[in-house]
N, CA, C and O atoms as a Tinker XYZ file with bonds, in Angstrom:
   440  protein
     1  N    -28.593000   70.766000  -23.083000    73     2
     2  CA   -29.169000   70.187000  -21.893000    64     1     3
     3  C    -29.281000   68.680000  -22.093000    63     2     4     5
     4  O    -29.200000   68.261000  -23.248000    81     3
     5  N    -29.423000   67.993000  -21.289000    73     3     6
     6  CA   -29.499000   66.714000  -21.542000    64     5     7
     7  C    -30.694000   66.051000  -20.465000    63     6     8     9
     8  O    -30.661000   66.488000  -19.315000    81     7
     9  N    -31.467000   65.286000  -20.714000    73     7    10
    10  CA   -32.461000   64.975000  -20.733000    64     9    11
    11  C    -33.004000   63.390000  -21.202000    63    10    12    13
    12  O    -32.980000   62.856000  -22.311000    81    11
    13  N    -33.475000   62.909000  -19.938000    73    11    14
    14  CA   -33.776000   61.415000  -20.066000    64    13    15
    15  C    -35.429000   61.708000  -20.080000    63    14    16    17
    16  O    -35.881000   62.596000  -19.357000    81    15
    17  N    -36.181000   61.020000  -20.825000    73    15    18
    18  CA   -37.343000   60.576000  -21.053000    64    17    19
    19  C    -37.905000   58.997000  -20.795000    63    18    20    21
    20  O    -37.711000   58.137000  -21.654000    81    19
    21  N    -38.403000   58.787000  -19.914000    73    19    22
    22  CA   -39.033000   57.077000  -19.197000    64    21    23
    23  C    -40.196000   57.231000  -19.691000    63    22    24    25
    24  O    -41.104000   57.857000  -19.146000    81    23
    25  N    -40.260000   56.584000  -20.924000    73    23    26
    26  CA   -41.599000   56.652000  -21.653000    64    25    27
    27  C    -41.820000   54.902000  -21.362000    63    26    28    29
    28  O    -40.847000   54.249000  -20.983000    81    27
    29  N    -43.328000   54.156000  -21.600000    73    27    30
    30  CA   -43.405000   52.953000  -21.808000    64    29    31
    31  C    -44.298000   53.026000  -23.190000    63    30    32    33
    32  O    -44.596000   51.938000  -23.682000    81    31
    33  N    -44.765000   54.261000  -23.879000    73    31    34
    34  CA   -45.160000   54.240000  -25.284000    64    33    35
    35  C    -45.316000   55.294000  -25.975000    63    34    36    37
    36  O    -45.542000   56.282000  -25.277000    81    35
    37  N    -45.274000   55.551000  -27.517000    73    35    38
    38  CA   -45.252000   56.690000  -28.075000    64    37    39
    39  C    -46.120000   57.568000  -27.994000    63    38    40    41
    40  O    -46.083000   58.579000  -28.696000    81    39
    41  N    -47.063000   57.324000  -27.108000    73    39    42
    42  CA   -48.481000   58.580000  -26.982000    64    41    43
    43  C    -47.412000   59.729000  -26.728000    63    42    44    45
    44  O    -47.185000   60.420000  -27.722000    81    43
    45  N    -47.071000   59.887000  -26.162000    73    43    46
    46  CA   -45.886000   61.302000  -25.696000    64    45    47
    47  C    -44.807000   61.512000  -26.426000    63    46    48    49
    48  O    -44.569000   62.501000  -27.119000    81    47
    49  N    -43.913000   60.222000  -26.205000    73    47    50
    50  CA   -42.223000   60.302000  -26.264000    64    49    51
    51  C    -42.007000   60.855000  -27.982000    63    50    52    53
    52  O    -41.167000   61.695000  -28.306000    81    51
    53  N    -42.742000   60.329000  -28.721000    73    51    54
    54  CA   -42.264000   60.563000  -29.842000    64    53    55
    55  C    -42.117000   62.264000  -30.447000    63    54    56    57
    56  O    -41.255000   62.737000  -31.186000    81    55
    57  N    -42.938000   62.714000  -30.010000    73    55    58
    58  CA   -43.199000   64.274000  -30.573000    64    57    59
    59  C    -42.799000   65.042000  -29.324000    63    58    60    61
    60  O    -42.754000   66.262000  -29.478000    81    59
    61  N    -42.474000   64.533000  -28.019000    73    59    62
    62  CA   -41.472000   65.177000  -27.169000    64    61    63
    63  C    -40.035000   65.196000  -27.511000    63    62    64    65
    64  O    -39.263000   66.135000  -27.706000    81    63
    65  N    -39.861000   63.805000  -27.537000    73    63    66
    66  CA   -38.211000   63.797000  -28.172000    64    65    67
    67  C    -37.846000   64.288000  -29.550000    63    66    68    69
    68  O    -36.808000   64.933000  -29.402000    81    67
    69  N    -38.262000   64.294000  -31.050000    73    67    70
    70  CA   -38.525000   65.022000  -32.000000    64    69    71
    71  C    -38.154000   66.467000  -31.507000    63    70    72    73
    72  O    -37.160000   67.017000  -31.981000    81    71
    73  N    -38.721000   66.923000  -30.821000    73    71    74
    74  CA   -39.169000   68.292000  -30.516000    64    73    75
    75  C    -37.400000   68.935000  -29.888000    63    74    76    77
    76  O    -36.813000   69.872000  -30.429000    81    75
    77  N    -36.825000   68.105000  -28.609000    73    75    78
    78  CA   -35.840000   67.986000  -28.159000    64    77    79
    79  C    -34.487000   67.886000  -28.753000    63    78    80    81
    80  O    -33.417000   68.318000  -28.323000    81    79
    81  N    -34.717000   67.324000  -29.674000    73    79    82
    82  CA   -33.579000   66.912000  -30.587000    64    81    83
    83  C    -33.296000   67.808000  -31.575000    63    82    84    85
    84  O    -32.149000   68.167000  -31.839000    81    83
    85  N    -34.922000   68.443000  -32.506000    73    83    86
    86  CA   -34.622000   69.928000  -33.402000    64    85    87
    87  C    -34.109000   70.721000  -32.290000    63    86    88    89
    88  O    -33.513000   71.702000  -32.732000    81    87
    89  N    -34.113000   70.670000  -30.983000    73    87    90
    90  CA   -33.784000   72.252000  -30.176000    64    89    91
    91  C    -32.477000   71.531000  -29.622000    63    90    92    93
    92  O    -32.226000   71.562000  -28.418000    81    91
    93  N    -31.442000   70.717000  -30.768000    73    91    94
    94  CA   -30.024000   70.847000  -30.291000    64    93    95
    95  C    -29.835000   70.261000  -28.397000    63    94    96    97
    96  O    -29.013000   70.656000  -27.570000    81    95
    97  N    -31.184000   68.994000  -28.202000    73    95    98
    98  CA   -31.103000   68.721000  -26.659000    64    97    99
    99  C    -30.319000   67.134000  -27.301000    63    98   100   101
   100  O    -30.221000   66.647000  -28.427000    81    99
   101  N    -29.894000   66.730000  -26.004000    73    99   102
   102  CA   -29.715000   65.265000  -25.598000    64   101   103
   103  C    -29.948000   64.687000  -25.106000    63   102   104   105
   104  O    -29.568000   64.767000  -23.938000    81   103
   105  N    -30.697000   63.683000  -25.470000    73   103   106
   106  CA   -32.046000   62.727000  -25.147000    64   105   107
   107  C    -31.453000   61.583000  -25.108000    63   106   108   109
   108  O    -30.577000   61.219000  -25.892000    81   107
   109  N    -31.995000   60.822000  -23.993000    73   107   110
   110  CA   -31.519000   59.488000  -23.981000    64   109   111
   111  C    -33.520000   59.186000  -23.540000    63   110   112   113
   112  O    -34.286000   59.712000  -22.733000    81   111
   113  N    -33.662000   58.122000  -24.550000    73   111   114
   114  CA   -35.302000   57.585000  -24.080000    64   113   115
   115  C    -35.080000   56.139000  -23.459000    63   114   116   117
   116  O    -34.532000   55.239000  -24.096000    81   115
   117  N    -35.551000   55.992000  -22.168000    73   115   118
   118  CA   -35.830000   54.794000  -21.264000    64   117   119
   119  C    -37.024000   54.139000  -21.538000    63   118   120   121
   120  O    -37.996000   54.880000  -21.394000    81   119
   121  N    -37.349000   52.723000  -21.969000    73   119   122
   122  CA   -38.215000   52.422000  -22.180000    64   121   123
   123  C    -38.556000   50.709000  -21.185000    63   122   124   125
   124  O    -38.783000   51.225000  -20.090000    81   123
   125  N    -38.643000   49.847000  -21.042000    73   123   126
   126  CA   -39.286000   48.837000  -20.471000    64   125   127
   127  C    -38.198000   47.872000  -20.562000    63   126   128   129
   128  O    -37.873000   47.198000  -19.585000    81   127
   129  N    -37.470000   47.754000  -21.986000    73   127   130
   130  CA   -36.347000   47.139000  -22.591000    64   129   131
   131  C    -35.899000   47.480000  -23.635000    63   130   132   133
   132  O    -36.838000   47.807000  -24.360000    81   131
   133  N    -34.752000   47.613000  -24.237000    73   131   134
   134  CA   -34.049000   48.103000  -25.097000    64   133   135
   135  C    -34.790000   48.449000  -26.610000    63   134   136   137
   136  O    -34.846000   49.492000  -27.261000    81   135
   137  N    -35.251000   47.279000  -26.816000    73   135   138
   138  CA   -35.014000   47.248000  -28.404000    64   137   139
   139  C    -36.309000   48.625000  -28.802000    63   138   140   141
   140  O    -36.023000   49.358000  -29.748000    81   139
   141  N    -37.437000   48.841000  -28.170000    73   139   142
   142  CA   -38.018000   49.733000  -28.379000    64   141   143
   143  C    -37.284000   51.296000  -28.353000    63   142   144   145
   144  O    -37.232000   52.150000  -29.239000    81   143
   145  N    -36.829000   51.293000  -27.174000    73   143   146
   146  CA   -35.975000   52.983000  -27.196000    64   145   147
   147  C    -35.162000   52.909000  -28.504000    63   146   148   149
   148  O    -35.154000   53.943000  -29.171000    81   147
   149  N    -34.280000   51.544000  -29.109000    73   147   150
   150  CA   -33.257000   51.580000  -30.219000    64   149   151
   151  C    -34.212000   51.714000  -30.921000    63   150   152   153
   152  O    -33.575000   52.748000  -31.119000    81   151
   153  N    -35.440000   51.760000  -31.749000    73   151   154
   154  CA   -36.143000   51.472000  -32.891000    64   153   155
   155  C    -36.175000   52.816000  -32.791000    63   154   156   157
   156  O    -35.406000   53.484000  -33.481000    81   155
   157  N    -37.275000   53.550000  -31.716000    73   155   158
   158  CA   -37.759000   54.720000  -32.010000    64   157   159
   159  C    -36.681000   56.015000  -31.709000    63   158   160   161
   160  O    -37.001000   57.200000  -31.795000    81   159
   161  N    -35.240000   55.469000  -31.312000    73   159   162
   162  CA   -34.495000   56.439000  -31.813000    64   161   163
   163  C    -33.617000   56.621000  -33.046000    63   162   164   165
   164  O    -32.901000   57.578000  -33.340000    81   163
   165  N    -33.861000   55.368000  -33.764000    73   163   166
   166  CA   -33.142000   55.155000  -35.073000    64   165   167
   167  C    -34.373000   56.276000  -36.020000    63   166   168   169
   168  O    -33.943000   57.100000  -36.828000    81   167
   169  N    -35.434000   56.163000  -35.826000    73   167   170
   170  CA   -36.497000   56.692000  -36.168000    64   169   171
   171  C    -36.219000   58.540000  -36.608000    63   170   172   173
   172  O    -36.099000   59.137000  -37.678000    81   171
   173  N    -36.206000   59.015000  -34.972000    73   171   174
   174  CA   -35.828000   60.553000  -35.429000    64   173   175
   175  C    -34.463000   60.821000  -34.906000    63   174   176   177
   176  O    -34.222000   62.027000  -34.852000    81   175
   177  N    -33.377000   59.947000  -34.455000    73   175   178
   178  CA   -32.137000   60.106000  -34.582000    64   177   179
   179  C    -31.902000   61.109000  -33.693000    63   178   180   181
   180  O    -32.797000   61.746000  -33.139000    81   179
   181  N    -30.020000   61.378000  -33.435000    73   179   182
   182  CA   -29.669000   62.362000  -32.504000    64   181   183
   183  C    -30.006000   62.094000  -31.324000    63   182   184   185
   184  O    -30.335000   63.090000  -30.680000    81   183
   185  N    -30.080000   60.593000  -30.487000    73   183   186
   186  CA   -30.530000   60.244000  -29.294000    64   185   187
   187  C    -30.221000   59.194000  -29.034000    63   186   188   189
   188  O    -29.989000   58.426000  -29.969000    81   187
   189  N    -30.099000   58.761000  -27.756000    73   187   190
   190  CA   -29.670000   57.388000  -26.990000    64   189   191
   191  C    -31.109000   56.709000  -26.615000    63   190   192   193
   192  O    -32.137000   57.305000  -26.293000    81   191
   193  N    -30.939000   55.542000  -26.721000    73   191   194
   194  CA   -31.651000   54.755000  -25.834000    64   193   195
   195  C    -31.058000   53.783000  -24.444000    63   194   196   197
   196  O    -29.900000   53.512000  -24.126000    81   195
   197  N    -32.009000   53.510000  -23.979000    73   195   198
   198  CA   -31.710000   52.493000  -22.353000    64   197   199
   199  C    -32.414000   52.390000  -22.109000    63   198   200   201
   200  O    -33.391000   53.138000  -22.166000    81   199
   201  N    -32.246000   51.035000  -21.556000    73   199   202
   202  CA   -33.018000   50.192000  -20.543000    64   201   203
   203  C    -34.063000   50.704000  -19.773000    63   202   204   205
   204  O    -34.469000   51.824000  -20.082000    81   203
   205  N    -34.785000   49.900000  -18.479000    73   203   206
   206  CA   -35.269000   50.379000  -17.549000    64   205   207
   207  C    -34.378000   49.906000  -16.686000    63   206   208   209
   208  O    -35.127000   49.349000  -15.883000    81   207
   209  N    -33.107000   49.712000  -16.223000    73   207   210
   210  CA   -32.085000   49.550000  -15.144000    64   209   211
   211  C    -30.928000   50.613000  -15.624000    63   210   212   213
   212  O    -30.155000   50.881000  -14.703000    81   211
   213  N    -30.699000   51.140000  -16.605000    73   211   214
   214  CA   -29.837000   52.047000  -16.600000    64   213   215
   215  C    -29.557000   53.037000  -16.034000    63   214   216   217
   216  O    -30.496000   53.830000  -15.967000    81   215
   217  N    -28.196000   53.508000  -15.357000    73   215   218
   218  CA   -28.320000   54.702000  -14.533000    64   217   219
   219  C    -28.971000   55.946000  -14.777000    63   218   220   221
   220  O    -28.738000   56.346000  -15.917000    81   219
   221  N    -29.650000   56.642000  -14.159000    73   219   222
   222  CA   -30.162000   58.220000  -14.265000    64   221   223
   223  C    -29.265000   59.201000  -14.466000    63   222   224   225
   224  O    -29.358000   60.006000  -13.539000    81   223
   225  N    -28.419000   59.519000  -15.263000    73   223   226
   226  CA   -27.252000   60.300000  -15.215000    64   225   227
   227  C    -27.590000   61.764000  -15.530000    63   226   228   229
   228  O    -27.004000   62.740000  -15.062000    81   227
   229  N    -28.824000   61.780000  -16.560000    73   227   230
   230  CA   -29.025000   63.428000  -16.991000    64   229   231
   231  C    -29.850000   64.317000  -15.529000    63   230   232   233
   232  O    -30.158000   63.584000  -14.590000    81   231
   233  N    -30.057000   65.294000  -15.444000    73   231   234
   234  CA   -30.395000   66.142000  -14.899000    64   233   235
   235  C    -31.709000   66.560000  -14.759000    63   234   236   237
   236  O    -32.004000   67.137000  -13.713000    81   235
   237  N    -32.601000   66.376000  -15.650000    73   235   238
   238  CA   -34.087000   66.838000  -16.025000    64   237   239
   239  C    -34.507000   65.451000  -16.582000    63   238   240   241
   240  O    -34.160000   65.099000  -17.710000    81   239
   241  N    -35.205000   64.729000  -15.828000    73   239   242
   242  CA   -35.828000   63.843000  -16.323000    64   241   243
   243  C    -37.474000   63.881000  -16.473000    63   242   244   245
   244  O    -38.170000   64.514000  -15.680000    81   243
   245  N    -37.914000   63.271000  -17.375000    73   243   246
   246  CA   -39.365000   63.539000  -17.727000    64   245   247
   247  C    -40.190000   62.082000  -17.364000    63   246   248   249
   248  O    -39.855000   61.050000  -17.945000    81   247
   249  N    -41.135000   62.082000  -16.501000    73   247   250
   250  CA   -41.741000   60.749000  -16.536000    64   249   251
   251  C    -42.925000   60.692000  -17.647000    63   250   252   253
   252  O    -43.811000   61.429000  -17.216000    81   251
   253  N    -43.297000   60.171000  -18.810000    73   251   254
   254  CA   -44.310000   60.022000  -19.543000    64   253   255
   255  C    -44.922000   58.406000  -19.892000    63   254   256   257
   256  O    -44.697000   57.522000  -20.719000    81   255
   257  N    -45.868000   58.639000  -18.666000    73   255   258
   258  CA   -45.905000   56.970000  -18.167000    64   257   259
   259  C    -47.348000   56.699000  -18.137000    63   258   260   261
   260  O    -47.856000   57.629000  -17.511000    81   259
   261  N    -48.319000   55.805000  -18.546000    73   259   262
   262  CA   -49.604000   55.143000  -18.120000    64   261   263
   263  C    -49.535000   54.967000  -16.831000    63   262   264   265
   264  O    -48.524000   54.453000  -16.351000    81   263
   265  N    -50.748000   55.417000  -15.918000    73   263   266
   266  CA   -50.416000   55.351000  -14.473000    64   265   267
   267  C    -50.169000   53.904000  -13.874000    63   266   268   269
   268  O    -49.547000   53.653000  -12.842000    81   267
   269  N    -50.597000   53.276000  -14.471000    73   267   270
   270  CA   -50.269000   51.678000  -14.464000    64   269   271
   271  C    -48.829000   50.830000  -14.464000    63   270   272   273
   272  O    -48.432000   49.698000  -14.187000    81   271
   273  N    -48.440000   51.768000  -14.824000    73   271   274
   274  CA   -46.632000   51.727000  -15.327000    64   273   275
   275  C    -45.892000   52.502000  -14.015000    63   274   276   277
   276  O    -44.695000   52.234000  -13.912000    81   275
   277  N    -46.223000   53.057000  -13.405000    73   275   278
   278  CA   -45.311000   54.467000  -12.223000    64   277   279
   279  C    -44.512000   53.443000  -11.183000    63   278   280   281
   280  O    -43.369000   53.559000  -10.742000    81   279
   281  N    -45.490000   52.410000  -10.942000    73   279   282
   282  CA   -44.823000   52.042000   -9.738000    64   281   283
   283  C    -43.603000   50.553000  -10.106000    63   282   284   285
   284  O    -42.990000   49.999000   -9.194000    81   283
   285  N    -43.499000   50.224000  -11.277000    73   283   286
   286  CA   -42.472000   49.393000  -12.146000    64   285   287
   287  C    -41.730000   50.462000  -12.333000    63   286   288   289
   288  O    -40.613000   50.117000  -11.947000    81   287
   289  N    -41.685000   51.407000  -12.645000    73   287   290
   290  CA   -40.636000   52.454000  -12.716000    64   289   291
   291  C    -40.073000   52.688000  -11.711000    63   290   292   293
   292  O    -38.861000   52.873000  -11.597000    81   291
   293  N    -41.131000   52.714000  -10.594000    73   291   294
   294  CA   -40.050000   53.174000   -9.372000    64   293   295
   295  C    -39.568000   52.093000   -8.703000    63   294   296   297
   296  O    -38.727000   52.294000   -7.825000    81   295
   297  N    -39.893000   51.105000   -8.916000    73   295   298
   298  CA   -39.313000   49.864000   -8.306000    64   297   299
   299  C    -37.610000   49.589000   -9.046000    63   298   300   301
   300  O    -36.607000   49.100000   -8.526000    81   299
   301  N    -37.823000   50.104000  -10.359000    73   299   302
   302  CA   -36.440000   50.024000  -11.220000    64   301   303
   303  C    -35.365000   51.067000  -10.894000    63   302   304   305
   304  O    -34.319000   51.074000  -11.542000    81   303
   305  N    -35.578000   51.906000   -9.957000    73   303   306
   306  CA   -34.580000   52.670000   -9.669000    64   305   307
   307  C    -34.545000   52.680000   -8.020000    63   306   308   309
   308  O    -35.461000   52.292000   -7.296000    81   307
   309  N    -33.228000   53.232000   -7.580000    73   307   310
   310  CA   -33.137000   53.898000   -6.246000    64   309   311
   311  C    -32.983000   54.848000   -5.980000    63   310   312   313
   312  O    -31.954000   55.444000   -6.296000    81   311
   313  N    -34.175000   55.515000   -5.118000    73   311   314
   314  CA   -34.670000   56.698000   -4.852000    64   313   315
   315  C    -33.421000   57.777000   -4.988000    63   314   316   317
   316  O    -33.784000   58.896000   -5.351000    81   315
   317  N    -32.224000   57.635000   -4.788000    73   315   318
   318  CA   -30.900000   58.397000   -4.553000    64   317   319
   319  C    -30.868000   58.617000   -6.112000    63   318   320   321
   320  O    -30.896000   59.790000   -6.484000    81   319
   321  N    -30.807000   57.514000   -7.176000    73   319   322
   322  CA   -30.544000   58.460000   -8.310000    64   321   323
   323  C    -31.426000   59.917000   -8.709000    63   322   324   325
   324  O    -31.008000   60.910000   -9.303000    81   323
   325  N    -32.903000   59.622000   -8.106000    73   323   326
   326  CA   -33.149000   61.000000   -8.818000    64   325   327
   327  C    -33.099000   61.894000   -7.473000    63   326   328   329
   328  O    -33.996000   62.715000   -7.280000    81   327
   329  N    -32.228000   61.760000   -6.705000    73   327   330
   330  CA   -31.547000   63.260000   -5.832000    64   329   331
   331  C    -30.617000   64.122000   -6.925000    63   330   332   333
   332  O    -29.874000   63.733000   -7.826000    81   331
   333  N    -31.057000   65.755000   -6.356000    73   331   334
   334  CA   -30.613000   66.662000   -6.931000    64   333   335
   335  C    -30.800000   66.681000   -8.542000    63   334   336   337
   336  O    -29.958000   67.103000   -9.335000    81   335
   337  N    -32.323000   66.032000   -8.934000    73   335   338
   338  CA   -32.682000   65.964000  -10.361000    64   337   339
   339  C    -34.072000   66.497000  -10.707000    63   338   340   341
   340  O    -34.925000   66.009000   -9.966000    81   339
   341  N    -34.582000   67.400000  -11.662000    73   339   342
   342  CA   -35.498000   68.063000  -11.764000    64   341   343
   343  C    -36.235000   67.109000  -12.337000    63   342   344   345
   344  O    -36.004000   66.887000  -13.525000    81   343
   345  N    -37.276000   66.328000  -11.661000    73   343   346
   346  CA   -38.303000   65.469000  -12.425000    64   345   347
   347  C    -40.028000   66.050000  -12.762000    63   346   348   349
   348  O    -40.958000   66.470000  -12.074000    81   347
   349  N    -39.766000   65.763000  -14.327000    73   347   350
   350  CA   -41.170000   66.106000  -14.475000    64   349   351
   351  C    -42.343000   65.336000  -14.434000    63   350   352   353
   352  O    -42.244000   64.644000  -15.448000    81   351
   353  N    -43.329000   65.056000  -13.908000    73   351   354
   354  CA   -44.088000   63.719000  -14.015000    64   353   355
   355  C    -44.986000   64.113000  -15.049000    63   354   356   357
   356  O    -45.633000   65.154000  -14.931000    81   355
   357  N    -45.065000   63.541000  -15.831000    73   355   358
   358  CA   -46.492000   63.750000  -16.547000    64   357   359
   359  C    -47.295000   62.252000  -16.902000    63   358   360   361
   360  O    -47.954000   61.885000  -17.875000    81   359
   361  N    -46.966000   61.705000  -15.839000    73   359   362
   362  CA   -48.364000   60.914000  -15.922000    64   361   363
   363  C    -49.719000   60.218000  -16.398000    63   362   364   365
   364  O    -50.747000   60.231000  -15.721000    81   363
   365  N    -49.635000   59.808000  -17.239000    73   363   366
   366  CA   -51.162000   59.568000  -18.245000    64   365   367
   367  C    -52.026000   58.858000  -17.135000    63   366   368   369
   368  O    -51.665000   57.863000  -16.506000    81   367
   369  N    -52.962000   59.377000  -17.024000    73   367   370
   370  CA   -54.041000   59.126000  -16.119000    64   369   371
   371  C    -55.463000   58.652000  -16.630000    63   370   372   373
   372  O    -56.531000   59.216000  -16.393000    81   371
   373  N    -55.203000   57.141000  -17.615000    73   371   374
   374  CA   -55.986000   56.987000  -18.125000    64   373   375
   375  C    -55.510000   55.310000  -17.994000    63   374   376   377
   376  O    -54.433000   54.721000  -17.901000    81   375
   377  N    -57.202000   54.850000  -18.054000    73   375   378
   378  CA   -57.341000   53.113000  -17.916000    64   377   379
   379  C    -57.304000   53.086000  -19.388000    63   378   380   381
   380  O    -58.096000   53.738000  -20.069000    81   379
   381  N    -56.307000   52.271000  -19.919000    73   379   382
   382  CA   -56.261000   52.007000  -21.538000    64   381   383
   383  C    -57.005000   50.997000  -21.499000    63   382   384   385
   384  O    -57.219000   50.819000  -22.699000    81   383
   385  N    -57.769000   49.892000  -20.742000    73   383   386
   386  CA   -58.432000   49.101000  -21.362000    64   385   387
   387  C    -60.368000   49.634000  -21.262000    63   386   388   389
   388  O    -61.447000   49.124000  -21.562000    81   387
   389  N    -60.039000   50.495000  -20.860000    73   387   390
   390  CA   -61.806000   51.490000  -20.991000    64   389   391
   391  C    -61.603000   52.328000  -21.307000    63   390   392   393
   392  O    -62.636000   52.846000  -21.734000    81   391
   393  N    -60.090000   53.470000  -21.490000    73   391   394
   394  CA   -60.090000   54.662000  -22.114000    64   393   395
   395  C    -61.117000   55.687000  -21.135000    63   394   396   397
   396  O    -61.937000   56.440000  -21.661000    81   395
   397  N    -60.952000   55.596000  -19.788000    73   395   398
   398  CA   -61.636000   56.337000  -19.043000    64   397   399
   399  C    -60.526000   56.812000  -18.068000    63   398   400   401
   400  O    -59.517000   56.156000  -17.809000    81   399
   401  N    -60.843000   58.078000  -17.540000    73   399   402
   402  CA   -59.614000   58.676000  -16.803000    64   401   403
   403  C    -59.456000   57.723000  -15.521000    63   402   404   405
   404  O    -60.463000   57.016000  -15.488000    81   403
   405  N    -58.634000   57.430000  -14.497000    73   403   406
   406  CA   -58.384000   57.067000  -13.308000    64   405   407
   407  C    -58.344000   58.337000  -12.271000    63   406   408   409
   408  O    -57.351000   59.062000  -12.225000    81   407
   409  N    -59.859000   58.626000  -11.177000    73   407   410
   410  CA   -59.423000   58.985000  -10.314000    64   409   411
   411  C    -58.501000   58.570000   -9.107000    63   410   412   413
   412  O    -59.231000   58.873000   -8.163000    81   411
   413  N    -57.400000   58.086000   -8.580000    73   411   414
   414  CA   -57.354000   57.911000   -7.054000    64   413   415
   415  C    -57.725000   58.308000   -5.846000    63   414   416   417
   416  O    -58.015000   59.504000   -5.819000    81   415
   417  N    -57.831000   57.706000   -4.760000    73   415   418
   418  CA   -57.735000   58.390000   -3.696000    64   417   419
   419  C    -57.074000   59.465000   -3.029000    63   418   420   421
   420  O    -57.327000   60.032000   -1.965000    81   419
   421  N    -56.231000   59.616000   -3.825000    73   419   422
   422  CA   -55.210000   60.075000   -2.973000    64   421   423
   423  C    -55.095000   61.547000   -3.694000    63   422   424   425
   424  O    -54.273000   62.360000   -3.272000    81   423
   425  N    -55.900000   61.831000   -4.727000    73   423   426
   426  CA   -56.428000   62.938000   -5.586000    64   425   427
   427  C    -55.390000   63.356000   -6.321000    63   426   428   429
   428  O    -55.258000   64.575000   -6.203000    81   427
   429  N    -54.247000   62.652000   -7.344000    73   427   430
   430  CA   -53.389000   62.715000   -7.788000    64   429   431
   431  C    -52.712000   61.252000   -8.472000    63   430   432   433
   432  O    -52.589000   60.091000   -8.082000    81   431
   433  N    -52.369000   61.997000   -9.676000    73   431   434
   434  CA   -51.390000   60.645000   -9.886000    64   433   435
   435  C    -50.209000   60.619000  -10.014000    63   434   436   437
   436  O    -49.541000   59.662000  -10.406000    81   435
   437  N    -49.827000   61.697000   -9.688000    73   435   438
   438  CA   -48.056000   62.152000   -9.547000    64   437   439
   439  C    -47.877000   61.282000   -7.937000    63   438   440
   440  O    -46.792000   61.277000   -7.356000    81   439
């Protein structure tokens, strides 16, 4: 399977992708700018890195994002790449500079 991960830090990506890579997946990790996705895939290997402008090409993409981060993500793509793509949001729903959850209005942070 192949599988893009839009992480902006290792709270998630690292022990998701790890995890992906022992189960024989192909991971490409998206990060903010390059040199981070290249570090932390030289790290556990068997994976691509890219940009945040690189095309969406895999199929199952995972969002693992500070909610603070969602809408720079979506500004970096057009809505058409993720047609006909299974996206997972998982969302971190937390203010990192108080470490307190973020409710919205809108009763969601997906």
């Amino acid at each position: 399977m192949d599988i893009t991960l839009i992480s902006a830090s290792d709270m998630f990506a690292r022990d998701f992708a790890t995890w992906a890579v022992a189960g024989e997946q192909n991971v490409t990790v998206v990060g903010p700018g390059i040199a981070k996705p290249e570090a932390f895939m030289r790290d556990i290997g068997a994976a691509k890195a890219a940009g945040r402008r690189a095309p969406l090409r895999d199929n199952l993409i995972f969002l693992a994002l500070p909610y603070n981060c969602v809408l720079d993500v979506s500004d970096s793509y057009e809505a058409t790449e993720f047609k006909d793509k299974i996206v997972v949001d998982l969302t971190i729903h937390v203010d990192f500079e108080t470490f307190e959850p973020i409710y919205p209005e809108a009763g969601s942070v997906a």
